[in-house]
Rosetta silent file (secondary structure, phi, psi, omega in degrees, C-alpha in Angstrom):
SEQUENCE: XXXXXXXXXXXXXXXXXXXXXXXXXXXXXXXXXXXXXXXXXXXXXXXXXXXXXXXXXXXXXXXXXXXXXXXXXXXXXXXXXXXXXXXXXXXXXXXXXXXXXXXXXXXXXXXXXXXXXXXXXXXXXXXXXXXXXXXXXXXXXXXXXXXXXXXXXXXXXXXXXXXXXXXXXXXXXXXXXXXXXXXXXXXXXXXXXXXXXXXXXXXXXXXXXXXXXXXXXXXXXXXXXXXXXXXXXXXXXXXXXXXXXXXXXXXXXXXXXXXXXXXXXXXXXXXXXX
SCORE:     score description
SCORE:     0.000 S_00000001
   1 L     0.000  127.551  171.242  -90.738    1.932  -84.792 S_00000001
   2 L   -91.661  172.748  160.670  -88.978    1.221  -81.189 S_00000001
   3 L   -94.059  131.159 -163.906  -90.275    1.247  -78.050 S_00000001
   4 L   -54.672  -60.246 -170.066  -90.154    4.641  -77.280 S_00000001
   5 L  -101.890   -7.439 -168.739  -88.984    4.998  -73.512 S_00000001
   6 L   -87.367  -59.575 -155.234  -87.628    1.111  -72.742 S_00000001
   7 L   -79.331  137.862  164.439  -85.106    0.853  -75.919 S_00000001
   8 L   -87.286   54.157 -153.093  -81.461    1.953  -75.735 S_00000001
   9 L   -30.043  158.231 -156.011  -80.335    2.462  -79.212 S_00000001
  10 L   -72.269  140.848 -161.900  -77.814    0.698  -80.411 S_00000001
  11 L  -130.875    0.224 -159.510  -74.502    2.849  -79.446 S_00000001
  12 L   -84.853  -23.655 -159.127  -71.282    0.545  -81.046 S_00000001
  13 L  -126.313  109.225  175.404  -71.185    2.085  -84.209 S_00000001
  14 L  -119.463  116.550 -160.261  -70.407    5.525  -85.723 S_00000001
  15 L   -57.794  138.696  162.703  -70.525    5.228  -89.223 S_00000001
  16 L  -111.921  118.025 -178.384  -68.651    7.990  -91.236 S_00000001
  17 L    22.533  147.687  152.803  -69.588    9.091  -94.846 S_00000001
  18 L  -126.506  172.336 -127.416  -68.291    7.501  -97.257 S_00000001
  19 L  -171.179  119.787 -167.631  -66.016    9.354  -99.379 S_00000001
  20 L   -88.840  -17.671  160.718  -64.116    8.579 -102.773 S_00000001
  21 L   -47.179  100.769  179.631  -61.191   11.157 -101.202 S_00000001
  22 H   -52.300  -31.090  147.063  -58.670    9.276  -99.285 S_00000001
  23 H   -67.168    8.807   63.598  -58.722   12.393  -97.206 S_00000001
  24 H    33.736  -93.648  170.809  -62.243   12.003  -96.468 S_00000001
  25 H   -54.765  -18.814  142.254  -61.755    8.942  -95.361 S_00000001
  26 L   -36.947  -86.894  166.930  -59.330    9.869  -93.059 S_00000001
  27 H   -30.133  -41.041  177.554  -61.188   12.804  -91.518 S_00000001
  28 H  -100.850   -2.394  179.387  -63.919    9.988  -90.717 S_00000001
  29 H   -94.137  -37.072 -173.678  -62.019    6.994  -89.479 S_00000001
  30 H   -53.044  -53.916 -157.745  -60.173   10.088  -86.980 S_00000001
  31 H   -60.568  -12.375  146.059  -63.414   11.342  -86.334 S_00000001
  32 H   -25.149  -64.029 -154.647  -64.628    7.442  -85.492 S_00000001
  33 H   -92.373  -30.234 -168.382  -61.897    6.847  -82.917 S_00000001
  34 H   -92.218   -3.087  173.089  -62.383   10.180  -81.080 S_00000001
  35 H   -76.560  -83.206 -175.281  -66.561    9.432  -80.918 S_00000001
  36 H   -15.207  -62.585 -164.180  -65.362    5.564  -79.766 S_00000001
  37 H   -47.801  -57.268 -170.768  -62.721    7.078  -76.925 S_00000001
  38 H   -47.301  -55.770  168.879  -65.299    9.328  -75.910 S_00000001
  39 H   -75.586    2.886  166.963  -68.111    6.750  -75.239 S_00000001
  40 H   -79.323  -68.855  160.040  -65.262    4.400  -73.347 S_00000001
  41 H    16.876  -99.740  166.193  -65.036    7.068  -71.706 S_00000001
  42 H   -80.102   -0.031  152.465  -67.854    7.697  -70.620 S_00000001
  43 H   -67.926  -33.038  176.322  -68.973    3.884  -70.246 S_00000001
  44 H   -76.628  -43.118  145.783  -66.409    3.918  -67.650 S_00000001
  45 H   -33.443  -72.950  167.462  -67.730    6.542  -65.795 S_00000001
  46 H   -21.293  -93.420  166.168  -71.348    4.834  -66.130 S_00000001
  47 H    45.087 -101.603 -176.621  -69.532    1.935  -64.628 S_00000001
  48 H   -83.548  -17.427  177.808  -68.047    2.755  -61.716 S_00000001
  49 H   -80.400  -24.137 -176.419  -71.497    5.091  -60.450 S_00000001
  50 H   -56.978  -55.004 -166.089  -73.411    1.629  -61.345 S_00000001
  51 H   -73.715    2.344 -168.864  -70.989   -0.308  -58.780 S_00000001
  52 L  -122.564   23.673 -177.947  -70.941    2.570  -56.162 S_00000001
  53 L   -76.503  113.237 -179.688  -74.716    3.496  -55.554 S_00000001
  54 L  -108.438   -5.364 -176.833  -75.159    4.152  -51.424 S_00000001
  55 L  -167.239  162.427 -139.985  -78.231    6.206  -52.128 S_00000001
  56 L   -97.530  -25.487  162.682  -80.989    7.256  -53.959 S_00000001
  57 L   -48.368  -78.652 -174.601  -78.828   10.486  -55.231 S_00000001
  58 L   -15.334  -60.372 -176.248  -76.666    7.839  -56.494 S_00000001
  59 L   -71.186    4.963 -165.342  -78.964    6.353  -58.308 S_00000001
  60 L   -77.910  -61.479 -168.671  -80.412    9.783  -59.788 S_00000001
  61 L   -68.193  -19.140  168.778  -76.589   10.455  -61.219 S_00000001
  62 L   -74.671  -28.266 -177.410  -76.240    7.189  -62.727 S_00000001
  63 H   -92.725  -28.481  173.791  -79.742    7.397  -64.802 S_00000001
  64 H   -81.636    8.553  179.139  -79.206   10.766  -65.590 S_00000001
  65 H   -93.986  -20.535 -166.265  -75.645    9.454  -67.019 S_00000001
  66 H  -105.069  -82.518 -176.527  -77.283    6.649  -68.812 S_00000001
  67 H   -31.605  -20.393  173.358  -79.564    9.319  -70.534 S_00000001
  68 H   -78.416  -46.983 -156.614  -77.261   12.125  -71.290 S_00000001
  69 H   -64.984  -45.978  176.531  -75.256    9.257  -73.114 S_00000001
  70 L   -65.052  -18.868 -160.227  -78.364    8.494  -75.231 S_00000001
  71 H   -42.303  -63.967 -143.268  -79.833   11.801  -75.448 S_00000001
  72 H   -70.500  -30.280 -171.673  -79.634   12.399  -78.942 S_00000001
  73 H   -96.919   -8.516 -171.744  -81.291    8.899  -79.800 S_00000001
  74 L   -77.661  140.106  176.312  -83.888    8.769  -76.579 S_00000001
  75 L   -83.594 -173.754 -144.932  -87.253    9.852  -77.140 S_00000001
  76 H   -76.573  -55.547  177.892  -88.241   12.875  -75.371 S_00000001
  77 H   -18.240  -39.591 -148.084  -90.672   10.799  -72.876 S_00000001
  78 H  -101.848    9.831  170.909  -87.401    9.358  -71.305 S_00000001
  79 H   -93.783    8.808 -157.136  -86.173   13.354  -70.387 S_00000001
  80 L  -106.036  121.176  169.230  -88.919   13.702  -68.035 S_00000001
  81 H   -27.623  -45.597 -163.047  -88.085   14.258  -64.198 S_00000001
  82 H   -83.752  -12.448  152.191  -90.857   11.440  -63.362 S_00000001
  83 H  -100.092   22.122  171.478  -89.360    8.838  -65.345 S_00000001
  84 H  -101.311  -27.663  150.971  -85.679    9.550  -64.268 S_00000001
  85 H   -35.524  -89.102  -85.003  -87.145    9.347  -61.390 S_00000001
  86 H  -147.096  -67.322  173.585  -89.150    6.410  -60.806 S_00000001
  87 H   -66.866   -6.866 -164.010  -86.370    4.307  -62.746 S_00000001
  88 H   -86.223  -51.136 -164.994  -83.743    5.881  -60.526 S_00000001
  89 H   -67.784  -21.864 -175.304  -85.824    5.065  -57.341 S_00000001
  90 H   -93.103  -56.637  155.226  -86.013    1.041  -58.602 S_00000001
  91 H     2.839  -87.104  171.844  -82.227    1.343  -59.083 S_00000001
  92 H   -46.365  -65.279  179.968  -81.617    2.254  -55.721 S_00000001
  93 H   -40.809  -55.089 -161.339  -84.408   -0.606  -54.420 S_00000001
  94 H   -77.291  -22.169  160.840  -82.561   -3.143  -56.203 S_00000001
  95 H   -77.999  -60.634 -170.341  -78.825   -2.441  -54.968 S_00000001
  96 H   -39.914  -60.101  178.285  -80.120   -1.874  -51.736 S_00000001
  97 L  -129.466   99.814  178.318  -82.209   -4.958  -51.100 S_00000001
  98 H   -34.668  -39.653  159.188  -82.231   -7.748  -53.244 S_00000001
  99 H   -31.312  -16.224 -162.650  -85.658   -8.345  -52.539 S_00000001
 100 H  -128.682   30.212  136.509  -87.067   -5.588  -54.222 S_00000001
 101 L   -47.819  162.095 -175.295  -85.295   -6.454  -57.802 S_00000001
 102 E   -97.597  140.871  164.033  -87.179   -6.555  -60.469 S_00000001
 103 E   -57.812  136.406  174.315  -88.109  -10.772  -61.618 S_00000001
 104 H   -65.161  -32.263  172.888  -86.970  -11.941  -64.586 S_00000001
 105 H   -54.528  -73.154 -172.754  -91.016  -13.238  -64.580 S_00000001
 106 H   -27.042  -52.027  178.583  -92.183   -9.786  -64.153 S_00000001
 107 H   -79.767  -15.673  167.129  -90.128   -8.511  -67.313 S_00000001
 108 H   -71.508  -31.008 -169.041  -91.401  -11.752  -69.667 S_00000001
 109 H   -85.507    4.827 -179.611  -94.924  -10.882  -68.586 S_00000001
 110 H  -102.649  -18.780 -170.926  -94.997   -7.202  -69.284 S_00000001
 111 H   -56.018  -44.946 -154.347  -92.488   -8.070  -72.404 S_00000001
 112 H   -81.028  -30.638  169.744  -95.016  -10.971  -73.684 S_00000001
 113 H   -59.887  -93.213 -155.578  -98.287   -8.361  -72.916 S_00000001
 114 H   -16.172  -72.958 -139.972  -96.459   -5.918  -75.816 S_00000001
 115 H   -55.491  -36.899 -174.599  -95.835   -8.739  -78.041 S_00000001
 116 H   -72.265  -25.677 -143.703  -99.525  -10.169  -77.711 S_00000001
 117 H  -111.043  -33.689 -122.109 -100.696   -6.462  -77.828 S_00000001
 118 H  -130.126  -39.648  174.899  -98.812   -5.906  -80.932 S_00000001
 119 L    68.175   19.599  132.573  -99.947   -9.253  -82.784 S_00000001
 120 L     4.691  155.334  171.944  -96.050  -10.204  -82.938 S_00000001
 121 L   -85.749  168.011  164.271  -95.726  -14.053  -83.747 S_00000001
 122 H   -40.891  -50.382 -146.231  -95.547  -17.022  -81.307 S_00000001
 123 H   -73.591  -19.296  156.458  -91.852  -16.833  -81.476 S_00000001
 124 H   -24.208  -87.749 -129.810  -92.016  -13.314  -79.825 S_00000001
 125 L   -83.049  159.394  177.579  -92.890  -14.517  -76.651 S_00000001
 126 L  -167.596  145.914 -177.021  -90.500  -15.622  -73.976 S_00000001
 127 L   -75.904  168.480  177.351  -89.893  -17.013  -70.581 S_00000001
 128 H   -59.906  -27.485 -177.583  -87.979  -16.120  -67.598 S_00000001
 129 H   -38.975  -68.699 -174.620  -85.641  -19.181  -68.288 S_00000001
 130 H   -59.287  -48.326  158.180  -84.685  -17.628  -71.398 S_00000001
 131 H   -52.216  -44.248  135.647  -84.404  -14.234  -70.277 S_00000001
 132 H    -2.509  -65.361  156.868  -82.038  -15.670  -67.882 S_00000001
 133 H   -61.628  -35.579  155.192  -80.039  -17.322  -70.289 S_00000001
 134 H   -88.504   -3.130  166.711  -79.345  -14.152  -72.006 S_00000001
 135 H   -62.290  -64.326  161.975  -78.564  -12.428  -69.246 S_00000001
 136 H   -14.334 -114.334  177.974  -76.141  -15.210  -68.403 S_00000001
 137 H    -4.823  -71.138 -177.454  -74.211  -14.843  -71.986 S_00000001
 138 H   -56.169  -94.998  163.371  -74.279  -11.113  -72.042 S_00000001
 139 H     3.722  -60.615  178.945  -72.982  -10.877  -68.208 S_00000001
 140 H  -106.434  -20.606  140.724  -70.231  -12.869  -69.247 S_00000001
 141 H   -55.051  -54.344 -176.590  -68.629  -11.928  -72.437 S_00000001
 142 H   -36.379  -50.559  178.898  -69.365   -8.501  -71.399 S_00000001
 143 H   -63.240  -43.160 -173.113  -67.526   -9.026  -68.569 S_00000001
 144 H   -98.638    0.650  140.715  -64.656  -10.446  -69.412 S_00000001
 145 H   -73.929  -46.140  179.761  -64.211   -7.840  -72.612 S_00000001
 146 H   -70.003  -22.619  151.578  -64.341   -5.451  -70.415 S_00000001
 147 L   -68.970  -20.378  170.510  -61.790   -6.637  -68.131 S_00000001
 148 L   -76.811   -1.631 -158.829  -59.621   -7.025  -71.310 S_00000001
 149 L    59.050   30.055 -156.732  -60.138   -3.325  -72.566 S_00000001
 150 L  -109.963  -13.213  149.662  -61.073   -5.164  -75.120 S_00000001
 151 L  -139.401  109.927  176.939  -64.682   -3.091  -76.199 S_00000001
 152 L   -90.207   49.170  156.536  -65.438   -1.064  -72.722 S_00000001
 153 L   -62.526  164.883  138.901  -69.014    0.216  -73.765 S_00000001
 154 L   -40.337  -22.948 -171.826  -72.220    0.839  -72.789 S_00000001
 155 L   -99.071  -32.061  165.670  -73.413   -2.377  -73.685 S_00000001
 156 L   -91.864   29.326 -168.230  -70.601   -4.295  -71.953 S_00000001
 157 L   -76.025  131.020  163.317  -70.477   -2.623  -68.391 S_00000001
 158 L   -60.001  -59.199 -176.714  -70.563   -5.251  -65.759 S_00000001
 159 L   -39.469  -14.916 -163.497  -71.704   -3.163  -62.826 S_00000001
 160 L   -75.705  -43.358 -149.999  -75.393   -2.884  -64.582 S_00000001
 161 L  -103.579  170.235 -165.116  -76.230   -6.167  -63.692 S_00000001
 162 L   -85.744  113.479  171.790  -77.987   -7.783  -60.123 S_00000001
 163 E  -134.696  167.879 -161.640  -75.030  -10.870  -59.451 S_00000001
 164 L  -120.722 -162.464 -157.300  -75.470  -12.985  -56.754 S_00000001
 165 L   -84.932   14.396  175.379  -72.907  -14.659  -54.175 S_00000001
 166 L  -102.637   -1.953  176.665  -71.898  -17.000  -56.547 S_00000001
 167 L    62.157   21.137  168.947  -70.720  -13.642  -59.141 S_00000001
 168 L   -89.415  154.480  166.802  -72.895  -15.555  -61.231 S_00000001
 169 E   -50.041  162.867  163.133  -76.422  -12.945  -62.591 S_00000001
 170 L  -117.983 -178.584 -156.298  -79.135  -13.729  -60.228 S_00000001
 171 L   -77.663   15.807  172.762  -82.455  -14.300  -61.158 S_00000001
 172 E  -105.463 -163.078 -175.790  -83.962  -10.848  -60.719 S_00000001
 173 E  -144.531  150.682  157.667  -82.743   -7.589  -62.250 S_00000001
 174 L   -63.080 -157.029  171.828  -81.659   -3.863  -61.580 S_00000001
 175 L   -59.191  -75.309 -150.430  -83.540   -1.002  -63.154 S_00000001
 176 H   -69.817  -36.365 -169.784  -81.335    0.047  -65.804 S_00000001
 177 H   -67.418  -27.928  171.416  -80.261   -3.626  -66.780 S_00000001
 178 H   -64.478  -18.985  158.867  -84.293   -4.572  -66.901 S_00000001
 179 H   -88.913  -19.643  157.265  -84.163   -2.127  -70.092 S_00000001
 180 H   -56.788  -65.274 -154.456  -81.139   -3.572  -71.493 S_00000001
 181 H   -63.924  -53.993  157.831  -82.817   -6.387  -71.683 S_00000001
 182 H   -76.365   12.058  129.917  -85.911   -5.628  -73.126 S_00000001
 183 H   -78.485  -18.377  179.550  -83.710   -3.712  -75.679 S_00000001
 184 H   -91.416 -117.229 -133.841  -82.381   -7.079  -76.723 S_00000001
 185 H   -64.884    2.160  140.887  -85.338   -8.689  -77.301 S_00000001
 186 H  -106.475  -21.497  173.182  -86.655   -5.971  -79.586 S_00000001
 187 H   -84.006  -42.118  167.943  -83.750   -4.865  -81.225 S_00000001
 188 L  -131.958   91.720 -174.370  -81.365   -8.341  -81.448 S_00000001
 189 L   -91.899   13.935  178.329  -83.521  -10.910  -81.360 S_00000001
 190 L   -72.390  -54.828 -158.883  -80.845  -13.566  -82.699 S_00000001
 191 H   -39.916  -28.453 -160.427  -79.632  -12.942  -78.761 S_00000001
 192 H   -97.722  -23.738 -170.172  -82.915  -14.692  -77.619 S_00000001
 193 H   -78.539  -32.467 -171.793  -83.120  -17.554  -80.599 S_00000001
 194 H   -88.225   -9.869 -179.901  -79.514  -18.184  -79.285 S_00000001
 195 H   -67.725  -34.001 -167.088  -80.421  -18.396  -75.424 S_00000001
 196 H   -55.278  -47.762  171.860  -83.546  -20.773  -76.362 S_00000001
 197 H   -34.850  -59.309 -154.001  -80.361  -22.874  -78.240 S_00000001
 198 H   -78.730  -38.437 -169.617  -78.179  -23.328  -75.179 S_00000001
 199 H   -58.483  -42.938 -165.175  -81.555  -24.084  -73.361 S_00000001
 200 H   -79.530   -8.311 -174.944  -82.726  -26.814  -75.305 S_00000001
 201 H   -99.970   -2.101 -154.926  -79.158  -28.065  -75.494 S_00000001
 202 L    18.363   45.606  158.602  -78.532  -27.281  -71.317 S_00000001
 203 L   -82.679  135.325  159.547  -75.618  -24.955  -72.022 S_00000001
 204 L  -108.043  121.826 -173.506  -74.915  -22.607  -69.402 S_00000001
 205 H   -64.875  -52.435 -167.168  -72.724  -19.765  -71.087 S_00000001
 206 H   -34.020  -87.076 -178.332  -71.091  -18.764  -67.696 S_00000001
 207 H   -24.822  -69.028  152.109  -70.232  -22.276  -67.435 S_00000001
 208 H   -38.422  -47.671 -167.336  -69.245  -23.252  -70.801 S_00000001
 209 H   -63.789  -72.491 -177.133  -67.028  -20.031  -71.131 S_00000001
 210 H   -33.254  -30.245  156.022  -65.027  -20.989  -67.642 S_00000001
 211 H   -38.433  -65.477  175.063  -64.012  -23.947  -69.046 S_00000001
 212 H   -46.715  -61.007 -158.400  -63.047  -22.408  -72.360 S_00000001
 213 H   -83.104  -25.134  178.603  -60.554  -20.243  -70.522 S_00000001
 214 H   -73.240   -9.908  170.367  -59.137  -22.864  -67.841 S_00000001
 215 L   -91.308    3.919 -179.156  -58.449  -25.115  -71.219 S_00000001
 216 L   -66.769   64.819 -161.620  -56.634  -22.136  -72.348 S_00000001
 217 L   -60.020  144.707 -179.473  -53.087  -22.434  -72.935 S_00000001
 218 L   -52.678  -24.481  165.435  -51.411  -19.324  -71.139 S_00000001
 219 L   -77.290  -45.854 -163.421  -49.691  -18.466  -74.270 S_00000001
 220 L   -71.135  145.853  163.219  -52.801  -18.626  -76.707 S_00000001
 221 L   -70.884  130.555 -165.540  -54.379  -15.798  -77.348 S_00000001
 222 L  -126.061  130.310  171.591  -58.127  -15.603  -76.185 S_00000001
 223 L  -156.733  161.505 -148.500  -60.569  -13.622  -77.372 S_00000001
 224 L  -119.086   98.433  168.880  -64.367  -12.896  -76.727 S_00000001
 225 L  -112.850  154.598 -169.638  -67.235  -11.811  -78.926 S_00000001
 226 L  -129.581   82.300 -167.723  -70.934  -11.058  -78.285 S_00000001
 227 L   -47.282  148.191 -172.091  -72.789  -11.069  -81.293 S_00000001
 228 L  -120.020  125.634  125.893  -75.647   -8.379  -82.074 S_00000001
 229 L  -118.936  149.492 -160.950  -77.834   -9.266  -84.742 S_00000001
 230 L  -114.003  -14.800 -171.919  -81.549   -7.904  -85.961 S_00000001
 231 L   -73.230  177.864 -159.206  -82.327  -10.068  -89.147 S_00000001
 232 L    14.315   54.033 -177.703  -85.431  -11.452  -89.267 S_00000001
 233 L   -67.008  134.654  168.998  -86.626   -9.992  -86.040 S_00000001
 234 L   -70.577  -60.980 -158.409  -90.590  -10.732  -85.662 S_00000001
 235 H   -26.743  -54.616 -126.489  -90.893   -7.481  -83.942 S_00000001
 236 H   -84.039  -67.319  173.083  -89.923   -4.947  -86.502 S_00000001
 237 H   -34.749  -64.347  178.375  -93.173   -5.721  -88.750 S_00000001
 238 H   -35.211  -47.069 -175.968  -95.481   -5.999  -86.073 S_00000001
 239 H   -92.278   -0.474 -159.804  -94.712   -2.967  -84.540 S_00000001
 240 H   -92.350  -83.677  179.107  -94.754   -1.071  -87.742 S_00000001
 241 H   -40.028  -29.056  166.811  -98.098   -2.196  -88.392 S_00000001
 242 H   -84.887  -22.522  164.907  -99.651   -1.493  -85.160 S_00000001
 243 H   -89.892  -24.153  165.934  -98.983    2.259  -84.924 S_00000001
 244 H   -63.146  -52.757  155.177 -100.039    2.513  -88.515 S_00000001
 245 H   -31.874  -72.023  170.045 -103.094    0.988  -87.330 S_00000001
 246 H  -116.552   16.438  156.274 -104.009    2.571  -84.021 S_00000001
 247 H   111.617  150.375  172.508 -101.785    5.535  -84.116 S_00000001
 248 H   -78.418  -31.593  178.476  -98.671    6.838  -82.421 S_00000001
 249 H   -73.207  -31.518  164.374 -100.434    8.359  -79.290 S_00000001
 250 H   -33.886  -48.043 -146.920 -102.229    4.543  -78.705 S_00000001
 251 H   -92.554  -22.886  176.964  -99.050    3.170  -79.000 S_00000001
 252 H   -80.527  -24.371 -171.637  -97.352    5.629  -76.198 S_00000001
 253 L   -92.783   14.903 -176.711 -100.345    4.978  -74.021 S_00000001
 254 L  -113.684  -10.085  151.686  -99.990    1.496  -74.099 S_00000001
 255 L   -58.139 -117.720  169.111  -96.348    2.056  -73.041 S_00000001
 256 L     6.460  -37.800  163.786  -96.654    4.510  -70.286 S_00000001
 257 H   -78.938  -20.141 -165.439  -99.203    1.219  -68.884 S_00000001
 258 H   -84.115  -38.736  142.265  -96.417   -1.331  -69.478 S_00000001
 259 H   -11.933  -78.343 -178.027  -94.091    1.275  -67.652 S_00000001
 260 H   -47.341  -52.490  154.063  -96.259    1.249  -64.645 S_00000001
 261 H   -34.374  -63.892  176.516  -95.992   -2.437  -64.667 S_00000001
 262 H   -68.490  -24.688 -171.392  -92.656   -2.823  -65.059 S_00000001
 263 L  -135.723   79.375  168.751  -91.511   -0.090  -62.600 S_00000001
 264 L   -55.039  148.973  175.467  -94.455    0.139  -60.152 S_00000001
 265 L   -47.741  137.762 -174.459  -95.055    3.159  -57.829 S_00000001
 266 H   -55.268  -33.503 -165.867  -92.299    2.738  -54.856 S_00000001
 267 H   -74.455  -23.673  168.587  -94.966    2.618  -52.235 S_00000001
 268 H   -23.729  -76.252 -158.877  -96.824   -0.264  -54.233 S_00000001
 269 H   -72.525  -59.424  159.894  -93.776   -2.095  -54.934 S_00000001
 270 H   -16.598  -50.046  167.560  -92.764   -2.118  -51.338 S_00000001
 271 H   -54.645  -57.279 -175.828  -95.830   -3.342  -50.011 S_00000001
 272 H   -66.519   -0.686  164.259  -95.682   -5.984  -51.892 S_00000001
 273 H   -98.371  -16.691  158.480  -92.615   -7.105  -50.613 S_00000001
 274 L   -93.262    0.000    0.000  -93.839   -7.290  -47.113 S_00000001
């Protein structure tokens, strides 16, 4: 079980039959590369409406772009005018005026309510530091694959995330990038065991990485990966066990509050910025 409207399913890979015909196997590695093209494609697109939003339309066609690309794996909740909405309108807040970003505190405490909600282990829970840190990482392989062509995805688009004047992330978040993120921490939970790593160690990826490449002879070949892994994810049980418990409609209504939380009504979340 995922979280229904937050998680982005996983988009890198489309597997094809397998098939003791070498013509088979054909037919599915073609059919492979013309899925792949398509979601570069359309990752690119994604992109460039992330880095150009002037208005709250903007931000409408970019969330309904990041939802058409998911459609087939999004539940149905996340098709609904009022939450295309509502994430669209915190989009827009968060390009406009940093102020009104969302805090990386804001997404550990509604993240760390689930996990506690959920009966998740200790190891579940996590701070902004650490959200931080994987923002950090992700932000910068992503980035710099994607300036290489070298995987131009949904998951590595630069443009998603809130960077500050230093083109480092800064510590809040957009919309759409506050649900990447809390896709990572239910879905690849290595990503968070390895930010906790560089923390206790006081690597800064950003940092580290710049290095790597200015130590870089101009002739070597450089190249940049950003691992995804799910074993032994705390989550997976946890959540299994708790809608088996109290039910699938419990478990959407205890979303739909963690929702409100995370993406408060605009005039709320306004006020509270004055």
């Amino acid at each position: 079980m995922v979280l229904y409207w937050l998680v982005l399913a996983l988009f890198f890979g489309y597997p094809g039959q397998e098939s003791s015909k070498y013509e088979d196997r054909a037919v599915a590695r073609q059919q492979t590369s013309v899925l792949r093209e398509r979601h570069r494609q359309a990752a690119i697109r994604m992109n460039e409406l992330a880095a150009h939003i002037n208005t709250e339309a903007d931000a409408r066609v970019f969330v309904d772009a990041v939802a058409d690309m998911f459609s087939e794996s999004r539940p149905p909740s996340w098709a609904t005018r009022e939450v295309r909405e509502r994430i669209a309108q915190a989009e827009y807040d968060a390009v406009s005026n940093p102020l009104r970003q969302i805090p990386e505190q804001r997404i550990a405490e509604v993240w760390n309510k689930y996990v506690r909600e959920i009966g998740a282990s200790q190891e579940a829970i996590v701070t902004a530091a650490e959200i931080h840190s994987m923002r950090d990482a992700t932000f910068t392989v992503g980035q710099v694959m994607w300036s290489r062509g070298m995987n131009q995805s949904a998951w590595t688009m630069p443009s998603v995330f809130a960077v500050g004047a230093d083109g480092k992330v800064a510590e809040s978040c957009r919309a759409v990038e506050a649900l990447r993120i809390l896709h990572d921490l239910d879905q690849l939970f290595d990503n968070l065991r390895g930010a906790r790593e560089r923390l206790r160690k006081g690597i800064v990826a950003s940092d580290l990485f710049k290095k790597s490449l200015e130590n870089t002879n101009a002739n070597q070949k450089t190249t940049a990966r950003l691992e995804a892994r799910i074993d032994t994810n705390p989550i997976r049980p946890a959540e299994n066990k708790y809608v088996l418990e109290h039910g699938a409609d419990h478990f959407i209504q205890f979303m739909e509050m963690l929702f409100e939380e995370l993406f408060p009504a605009k005039q709320q979340a306004r006020s509270k910025d004055q």
